[in-house]
C-alpha positions, 0 to 999 in steps of 0.5 A: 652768094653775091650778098656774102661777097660783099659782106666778106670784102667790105667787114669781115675780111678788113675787120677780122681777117675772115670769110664766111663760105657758103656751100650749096649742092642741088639735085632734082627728083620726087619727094615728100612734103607735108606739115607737121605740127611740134608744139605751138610750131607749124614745120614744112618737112621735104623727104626723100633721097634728092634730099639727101644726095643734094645734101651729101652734094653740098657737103662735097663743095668742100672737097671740090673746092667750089661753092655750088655744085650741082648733079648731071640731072640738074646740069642737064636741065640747063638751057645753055650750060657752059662746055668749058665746065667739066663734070667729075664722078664723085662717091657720096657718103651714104649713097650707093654708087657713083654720081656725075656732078658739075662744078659750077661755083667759085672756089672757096678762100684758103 
């Protein structure tokens, strides 16, 4: 994130007048990887549903207006989180339920 920071402020923002934004969404638990073989291509594949929540977490970046957003199971995991972050409870598309997320980013150029 700090790579692009720097992108943005020293070419494209002067240059174009842009931002390229990033938004990343982690979750934890069990999946499934393997190798599959397409072609003449050797492809790692990752499997399972903290696939797909960490997916839908990251697509509701934008919503949330930060850049890295992260499930109450992963801030949990933190070995000294920040009490100033505030945790928000969020339905994500696809996902049945509610989840906890924390906001632990930067929010996104307008």
């Amino acid at each position: 994130m700090e790579n692009l920071k720097v992108l943005n402020e020293t070419y494209l923002h002067p240059h174009f007048a842009e931002y390229i934004q990033a938004g990343i969404g982690i979750h934890i638990g069990n999946v499934i990887i393997g190798s599959v073989n397409i072609g003449n291509d050797n492809r790692t594949i990752i499997m399972g549903l903290p696939v797909n929540v960490a997916s839908r977490i990251e697509a509701a970046t934008k919503e949330l207006n930060n850049d890295i957003v992260v499930s109450k199971a992963v801030y949990d995991l933190l070995s000294n989180p920040s009490k100033k972050i505030k945790s928000q409870v969020i339905k994500l598309k696809g996902v049945s339920g509610s989840l906890t997320v924390f906001t632990l980013g930067q929010p996104y150029h307008k």
